[in-house]
Every structure is written in C-alpha cells, then in structure tokens.
LOKOLSE-197523 format. One record per residue: residue number from 1; residue in one letter; x, y negated, z of N, C-alpha, C in turn. Coordinates in nm, 2 decimals. Layout:
N
{node NUM, "a", {X, Y, Z}, {X, Y, Z}, {X, Y, Z}}
...
This chain:
145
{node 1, "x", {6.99, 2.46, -5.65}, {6.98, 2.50, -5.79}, {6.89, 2.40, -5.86}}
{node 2, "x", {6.94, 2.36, -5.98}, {6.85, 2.25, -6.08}, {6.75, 2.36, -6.14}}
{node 3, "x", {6.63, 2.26, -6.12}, {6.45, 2.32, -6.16}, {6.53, 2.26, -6.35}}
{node 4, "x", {6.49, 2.38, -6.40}, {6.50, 2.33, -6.54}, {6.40, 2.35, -6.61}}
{node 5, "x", {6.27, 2.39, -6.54}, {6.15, 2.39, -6.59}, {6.10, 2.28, -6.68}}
{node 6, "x", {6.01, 2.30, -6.77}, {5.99, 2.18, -6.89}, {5.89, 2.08, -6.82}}
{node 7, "x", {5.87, 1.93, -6.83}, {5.84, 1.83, -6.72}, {5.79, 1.72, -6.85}}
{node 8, "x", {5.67, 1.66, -6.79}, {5.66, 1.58, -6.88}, {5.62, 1.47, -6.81}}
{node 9, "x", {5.59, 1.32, -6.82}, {5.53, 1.22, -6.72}, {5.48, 1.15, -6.85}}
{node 10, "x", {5.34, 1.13, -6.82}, {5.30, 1.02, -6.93}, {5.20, 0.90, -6.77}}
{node 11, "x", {5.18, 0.75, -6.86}, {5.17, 0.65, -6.73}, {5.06, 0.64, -6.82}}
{node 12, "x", {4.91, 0.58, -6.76}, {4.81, 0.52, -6.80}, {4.76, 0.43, -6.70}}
{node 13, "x", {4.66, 0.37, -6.82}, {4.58, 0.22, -6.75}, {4.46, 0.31, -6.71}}
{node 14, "x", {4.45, 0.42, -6.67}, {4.32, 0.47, -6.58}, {4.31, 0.52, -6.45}}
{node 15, "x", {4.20, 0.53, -6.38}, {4.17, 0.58, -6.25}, {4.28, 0.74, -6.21}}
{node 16, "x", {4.35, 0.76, -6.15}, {4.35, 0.90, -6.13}, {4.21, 1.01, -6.13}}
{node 17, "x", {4.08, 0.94, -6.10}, {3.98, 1.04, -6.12}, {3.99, 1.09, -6.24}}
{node 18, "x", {3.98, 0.97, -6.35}, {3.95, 0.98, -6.50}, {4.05, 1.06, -6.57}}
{node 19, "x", {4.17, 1.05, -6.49}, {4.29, 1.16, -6.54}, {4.22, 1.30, -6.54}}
{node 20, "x", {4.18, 1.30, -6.38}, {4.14, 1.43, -6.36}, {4.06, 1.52, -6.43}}
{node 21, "x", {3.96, 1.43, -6.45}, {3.82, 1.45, -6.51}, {3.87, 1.52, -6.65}}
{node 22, "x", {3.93, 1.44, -6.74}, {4.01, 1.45, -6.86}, {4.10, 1.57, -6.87}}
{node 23, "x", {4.19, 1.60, -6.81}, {4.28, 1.75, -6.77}, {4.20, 1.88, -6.78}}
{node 24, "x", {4.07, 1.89, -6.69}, {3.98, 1.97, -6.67}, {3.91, 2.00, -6.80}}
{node 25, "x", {3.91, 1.89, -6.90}, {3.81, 1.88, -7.02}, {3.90, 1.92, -7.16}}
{node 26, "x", {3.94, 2.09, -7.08}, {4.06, 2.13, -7.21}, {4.03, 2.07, -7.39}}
{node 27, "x", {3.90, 2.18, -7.38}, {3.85, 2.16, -7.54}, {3.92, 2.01, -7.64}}
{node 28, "x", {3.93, 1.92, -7.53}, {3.95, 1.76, -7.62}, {4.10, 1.75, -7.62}}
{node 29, "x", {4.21, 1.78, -7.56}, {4.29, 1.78, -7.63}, {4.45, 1.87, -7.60}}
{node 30, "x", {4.36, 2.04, -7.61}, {4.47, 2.12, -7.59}, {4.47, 2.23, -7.73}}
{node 31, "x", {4.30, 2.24, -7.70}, {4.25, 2.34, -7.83}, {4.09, 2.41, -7.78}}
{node 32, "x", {3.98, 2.36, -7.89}, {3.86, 2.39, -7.90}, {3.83, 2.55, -7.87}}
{node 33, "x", {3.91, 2.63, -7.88}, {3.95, 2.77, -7.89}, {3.91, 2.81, -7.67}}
{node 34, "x", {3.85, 2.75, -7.62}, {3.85, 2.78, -7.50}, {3.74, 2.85, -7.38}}
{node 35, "x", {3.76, 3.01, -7.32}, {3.63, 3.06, -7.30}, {3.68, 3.06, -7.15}}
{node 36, "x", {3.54, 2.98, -7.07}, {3.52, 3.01, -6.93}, {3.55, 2.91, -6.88}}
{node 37, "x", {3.57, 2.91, -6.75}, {3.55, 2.73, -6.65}, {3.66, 2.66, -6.61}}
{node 38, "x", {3.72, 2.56, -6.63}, {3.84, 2.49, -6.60}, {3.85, 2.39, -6.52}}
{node 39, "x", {3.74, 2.42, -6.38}, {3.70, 2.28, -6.31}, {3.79, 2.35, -6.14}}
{node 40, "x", {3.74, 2.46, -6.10}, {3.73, 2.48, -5.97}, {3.80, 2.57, -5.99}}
{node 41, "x", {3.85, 2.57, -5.79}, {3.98, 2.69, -5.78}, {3.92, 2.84, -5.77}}
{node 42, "x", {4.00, 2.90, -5.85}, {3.96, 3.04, -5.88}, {3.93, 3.07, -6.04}}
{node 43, "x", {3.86, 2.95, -6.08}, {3.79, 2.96, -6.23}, {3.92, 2.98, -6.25}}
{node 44, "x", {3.86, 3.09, -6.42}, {3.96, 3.15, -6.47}, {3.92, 3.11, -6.65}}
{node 45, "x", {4.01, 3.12, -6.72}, {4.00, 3.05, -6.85}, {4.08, 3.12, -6.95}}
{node 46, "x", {4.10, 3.12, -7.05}, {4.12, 3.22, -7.22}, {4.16, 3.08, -7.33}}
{node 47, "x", {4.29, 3.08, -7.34}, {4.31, 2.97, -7.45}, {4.38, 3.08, -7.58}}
{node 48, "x", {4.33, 3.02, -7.69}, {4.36, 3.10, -7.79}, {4.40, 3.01, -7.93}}
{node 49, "x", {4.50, 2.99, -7.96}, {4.53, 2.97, -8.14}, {4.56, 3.07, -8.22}}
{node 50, "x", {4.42, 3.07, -8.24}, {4.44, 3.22, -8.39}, {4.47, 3.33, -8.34}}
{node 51, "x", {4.52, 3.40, -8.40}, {4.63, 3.51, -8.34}, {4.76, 3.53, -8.31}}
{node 52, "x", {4.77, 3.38, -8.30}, {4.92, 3.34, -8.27}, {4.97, 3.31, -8.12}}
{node 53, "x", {4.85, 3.29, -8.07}, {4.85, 3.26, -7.90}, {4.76, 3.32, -7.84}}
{node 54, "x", {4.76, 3.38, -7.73}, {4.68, 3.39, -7.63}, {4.67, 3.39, -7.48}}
{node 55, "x", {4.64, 3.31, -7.41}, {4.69, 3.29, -7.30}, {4.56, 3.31, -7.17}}
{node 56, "x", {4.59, 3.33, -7.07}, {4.46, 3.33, -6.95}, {4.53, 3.27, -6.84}}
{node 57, "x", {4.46, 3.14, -6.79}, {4.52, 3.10, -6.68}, {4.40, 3.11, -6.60}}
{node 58, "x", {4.46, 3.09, -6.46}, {4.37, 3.06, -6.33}, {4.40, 2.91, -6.25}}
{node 59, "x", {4.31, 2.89, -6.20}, {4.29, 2.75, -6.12}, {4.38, 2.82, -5.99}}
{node 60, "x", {4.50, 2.74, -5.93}, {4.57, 2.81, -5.82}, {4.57, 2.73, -5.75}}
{node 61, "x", {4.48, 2.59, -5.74}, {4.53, 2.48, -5.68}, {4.48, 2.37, -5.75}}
{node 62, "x", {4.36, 2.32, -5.67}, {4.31, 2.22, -5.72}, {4.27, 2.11, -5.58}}
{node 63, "x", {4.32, 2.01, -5.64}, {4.34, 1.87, -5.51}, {4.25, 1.77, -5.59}}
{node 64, "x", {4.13, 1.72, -5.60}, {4.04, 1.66, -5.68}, {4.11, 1.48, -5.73}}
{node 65, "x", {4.13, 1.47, -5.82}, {4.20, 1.31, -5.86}, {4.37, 1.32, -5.82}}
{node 66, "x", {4.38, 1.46, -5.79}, {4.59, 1.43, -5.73}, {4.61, 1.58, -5.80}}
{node 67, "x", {4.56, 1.68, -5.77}, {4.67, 1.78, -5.89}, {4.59, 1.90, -5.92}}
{node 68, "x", {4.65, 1.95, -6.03}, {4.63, 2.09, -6.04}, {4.68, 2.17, -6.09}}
{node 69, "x", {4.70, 2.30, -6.06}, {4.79, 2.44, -6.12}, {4.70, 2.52, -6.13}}
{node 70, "x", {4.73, 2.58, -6.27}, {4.69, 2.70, -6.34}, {4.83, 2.78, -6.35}}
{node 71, "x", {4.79, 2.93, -6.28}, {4.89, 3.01, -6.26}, {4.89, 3.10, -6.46}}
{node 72, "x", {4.97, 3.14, -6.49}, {4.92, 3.23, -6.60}, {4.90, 3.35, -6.62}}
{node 73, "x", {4.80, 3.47, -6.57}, {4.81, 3.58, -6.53}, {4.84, 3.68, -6.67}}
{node 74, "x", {4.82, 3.64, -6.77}, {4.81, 3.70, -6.88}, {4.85, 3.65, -7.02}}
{node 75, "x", {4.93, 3.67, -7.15}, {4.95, 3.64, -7.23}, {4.99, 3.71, -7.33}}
{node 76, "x", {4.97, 3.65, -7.47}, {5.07, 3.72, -7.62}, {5.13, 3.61, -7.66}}
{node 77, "x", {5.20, 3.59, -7.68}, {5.31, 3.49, -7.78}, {5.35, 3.52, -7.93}}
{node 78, "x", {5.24, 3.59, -7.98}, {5.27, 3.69, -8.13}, {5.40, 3.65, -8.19}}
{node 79, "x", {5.43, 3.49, -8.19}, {5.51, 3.47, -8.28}, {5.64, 3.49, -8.21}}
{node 80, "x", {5.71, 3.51, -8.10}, {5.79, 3.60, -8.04}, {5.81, 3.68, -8.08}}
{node 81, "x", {5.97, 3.71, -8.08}, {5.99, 3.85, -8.13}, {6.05, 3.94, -8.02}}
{node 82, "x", {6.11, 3.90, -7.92}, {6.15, 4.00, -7.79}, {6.02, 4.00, -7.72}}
{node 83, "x", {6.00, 3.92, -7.62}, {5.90, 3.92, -7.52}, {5.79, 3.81, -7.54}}
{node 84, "x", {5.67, 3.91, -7.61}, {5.53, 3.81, -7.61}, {5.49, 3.81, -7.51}}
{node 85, "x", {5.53, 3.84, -7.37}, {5.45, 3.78, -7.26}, {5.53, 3.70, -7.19}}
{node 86, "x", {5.61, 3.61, -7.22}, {5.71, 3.47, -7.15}, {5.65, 3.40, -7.06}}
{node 87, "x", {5.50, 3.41, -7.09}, {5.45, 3.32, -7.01}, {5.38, 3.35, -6.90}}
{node 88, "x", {5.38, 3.48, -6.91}, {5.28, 3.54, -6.78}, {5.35, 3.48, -6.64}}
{node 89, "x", {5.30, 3.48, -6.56}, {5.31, 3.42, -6.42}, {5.41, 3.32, -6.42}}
{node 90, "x", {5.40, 3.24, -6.52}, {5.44, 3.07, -6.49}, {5.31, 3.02, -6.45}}
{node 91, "x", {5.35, 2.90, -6.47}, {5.26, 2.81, -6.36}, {5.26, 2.62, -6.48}}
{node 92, "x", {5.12, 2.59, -6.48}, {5.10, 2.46, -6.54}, {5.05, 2.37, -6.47}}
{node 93, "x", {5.15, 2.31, -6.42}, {5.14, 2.20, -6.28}, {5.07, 2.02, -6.33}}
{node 94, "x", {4.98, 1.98, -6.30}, {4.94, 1.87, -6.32}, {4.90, 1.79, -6.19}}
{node 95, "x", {5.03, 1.65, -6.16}, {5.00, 1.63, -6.03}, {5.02, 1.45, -6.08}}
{node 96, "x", {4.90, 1.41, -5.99}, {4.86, 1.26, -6.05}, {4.89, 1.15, -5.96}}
{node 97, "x", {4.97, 1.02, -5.97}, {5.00, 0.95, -5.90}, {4.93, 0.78, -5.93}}
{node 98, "x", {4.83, 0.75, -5.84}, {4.82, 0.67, -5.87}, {4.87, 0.51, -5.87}}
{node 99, "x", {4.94, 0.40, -5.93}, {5.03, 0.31, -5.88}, {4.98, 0.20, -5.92}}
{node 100, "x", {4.89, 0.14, -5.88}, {4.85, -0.02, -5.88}, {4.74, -0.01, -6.00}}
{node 101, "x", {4.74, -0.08, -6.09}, {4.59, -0.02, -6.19}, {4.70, 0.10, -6.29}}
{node 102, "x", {4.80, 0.14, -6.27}, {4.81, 0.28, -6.35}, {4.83, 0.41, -6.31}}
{node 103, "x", {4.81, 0.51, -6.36}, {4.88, 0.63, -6.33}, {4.95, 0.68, -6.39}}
{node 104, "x", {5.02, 0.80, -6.31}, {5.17, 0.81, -6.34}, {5.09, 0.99, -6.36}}
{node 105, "x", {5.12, 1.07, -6.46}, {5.07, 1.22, -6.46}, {5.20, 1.31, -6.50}}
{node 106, "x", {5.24, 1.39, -6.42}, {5.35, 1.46, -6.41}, {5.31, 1.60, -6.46}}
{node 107, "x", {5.33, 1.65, -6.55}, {5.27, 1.82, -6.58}, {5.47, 1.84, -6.61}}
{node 108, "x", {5.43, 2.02, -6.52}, {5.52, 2.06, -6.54}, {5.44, 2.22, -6.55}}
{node 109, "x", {5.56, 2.29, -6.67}, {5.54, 2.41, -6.69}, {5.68, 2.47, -6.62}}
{node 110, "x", {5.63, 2.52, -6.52}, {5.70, 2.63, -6.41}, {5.73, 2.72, -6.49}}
{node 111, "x", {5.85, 2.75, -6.47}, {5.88, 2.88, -6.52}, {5.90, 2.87, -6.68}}
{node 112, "x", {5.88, 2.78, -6.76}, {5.96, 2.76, -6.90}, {6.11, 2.68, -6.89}}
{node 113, "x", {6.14, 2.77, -6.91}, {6.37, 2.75, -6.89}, {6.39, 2.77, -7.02}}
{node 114, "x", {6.51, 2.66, -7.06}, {6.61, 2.70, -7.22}, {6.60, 2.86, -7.17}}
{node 115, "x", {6.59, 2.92, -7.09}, {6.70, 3.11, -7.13}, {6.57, 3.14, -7.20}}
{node 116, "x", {6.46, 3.08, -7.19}, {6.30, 3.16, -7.29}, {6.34, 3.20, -7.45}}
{node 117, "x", {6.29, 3.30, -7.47}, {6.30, 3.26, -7.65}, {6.19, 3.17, -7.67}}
{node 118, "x", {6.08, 3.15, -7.62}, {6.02, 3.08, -7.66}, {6.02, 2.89, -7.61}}
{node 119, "x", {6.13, 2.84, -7.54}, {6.12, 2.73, -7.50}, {6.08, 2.63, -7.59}}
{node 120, "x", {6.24, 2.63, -7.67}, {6.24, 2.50, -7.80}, {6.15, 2.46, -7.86}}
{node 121, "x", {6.04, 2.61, -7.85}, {5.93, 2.53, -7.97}, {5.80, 2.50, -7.90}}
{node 122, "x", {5.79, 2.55, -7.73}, {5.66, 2.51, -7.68}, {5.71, 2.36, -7.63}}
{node 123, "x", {5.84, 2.35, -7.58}, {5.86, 2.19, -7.54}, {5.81, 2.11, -7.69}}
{node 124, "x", {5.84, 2.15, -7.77}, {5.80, 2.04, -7.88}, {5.66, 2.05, -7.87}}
{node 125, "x", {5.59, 2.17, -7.89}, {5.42, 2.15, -7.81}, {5.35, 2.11, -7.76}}
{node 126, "x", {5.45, 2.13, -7.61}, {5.38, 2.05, -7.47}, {5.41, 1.89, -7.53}}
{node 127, "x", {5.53, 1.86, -7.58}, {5.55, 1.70, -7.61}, {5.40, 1.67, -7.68}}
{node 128, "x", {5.39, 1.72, -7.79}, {5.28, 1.66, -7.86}, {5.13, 1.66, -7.78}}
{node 129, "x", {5.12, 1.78, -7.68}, {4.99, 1.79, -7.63}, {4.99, 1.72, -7.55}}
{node 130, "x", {5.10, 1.71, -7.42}, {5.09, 1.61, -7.33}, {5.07, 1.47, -7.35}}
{node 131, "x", {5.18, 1.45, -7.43}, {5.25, 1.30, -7.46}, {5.15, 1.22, -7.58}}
{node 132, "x", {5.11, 1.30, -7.64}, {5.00, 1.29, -7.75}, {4.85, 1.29, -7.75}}
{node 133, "x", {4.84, 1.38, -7.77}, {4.69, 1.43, -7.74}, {4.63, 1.38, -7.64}}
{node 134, "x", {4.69, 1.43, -7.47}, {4.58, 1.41, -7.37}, {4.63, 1.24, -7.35}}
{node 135, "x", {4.75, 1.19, -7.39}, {4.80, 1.05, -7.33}, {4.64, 0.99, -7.45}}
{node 136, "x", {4.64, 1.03, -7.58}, {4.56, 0.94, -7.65}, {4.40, 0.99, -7.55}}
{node 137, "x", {4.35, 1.09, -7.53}, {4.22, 1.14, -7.49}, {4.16, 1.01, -7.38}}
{node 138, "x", {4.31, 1.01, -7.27}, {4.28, 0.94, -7.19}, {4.30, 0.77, -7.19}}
{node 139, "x", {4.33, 0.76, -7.29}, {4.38, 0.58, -7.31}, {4.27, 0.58, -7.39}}
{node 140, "x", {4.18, 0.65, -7.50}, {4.08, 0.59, -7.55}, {3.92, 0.60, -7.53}}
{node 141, "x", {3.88, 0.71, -7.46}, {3.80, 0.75, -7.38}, {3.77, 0.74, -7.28}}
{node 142, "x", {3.68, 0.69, -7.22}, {3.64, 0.68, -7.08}, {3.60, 0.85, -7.05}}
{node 143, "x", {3.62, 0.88, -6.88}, {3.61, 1.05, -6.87}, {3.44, 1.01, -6.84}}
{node 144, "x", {3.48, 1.18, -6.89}, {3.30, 1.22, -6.84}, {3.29, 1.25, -6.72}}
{node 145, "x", {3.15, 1.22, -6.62}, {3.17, 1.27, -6.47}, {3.23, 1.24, -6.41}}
C-alpha cells in the first residue's frame, strides 16, 4: 500500500547538528505560541494559533543530529467542521541526512492523507513552515547549542 502521508524534503548548506538544534527551537519558525520542552524524549509540548489551533505533541523518538517524532496525543482543529481532532495520534517525523557539506531534512506528517478534511489546507501550511520558515531559520542563522 502507497504511504500517502504529507512529506516534505528541504536540502541545506548546514551541519545535521544545526538542523537539529533548529527543529527543537519551535518558537523561531513554527509559532511563538509554545508551552513546555521540545528537546528530550518524553517532553511534552502545547502549540496554539489563537483559537484556531490547538495541538499537544510528545517527543516519541529522538536520535540526536538524525531524527525526531512527535506523536500527537491531543488536539482542536476549530476551523474543521466534521472532526476537530484529525490530528490526534498522527505522528511529525523529522529525519536528517547528512550528504557531503549538505543536509537533506525529510519531515513527514504521518497520518495526514487527501481522505482528511483537513489536508489541503495544512499541506499548504506544512509547505510554508517547512519549506519556508524553518528552510530560511536554518540557511540564515547559525543554531544555538
């Protein structure tokens, strides 16, 4: 069976550490909106846009400079009209390859399929967060730590 889960790959000129370091450092480019620890396995975390989002993931898997997954044990999708919890127990896979001086960063959201109501508009989300946001955080910033 084809994984039709939503997949993104962005390539940079940095260390896999500095990927890492950067991934972990939500606040900079997912949403300032964020309560509790996003480093180690187990920490558990609260991402929120307004009252439009609310989501809690857990650290399910953390490989230091090569990957990490956040399971999602909890959520609202307000702007959903069938099921505002779509997202509960998917999975936000970030797995890092490093290839000569670049890296290759693979995030996939497990468990977001076209059958979601909410797909179409978080793929255009994840595009801009992934592809955007953390591609610029980490191409212009050196990581902290």
């Amino acid at each position: 069976m084809k994984n039709e889960s939503y997949s993104a790959f962005i390539q940079v000129a940095a260390s896999s550490h500095d990927v890492f370091n950067h991934i972990t450092d939500i606040p900079k480019w997912w949403t300032k909106d964020v309560e509790g620890q996003t480093t180690k396995l187990d920490d558990e975390f609260i991402i929120r846009h307004g009252d439009v989002h609310y989501s809690k993931q857990k650290l399910i898997e953390v490989i230091p400079d090569k990957k990490l997954a956040w399971l999602v044990t909890d959520c609202r999708l307000n702007w959903l009209e069938k099921n505002k919890t779509e997202w509960t127990n998917t999975k936000m896979i970030f797995e890092i390859t490093p290839k000569g001086k670049m890296t290759t960063l693979k995030f996939t959201h497990e468990g977001l399929v076209p059958q979601l109501e909410c797909y179409s508009r978080v793929v255009k989300s994840w595009d801009m967060v992934i592809k955007e946001q953390l591609y610029n955080l980490i191409t212009d910033c050196p990581a902290a730590g």
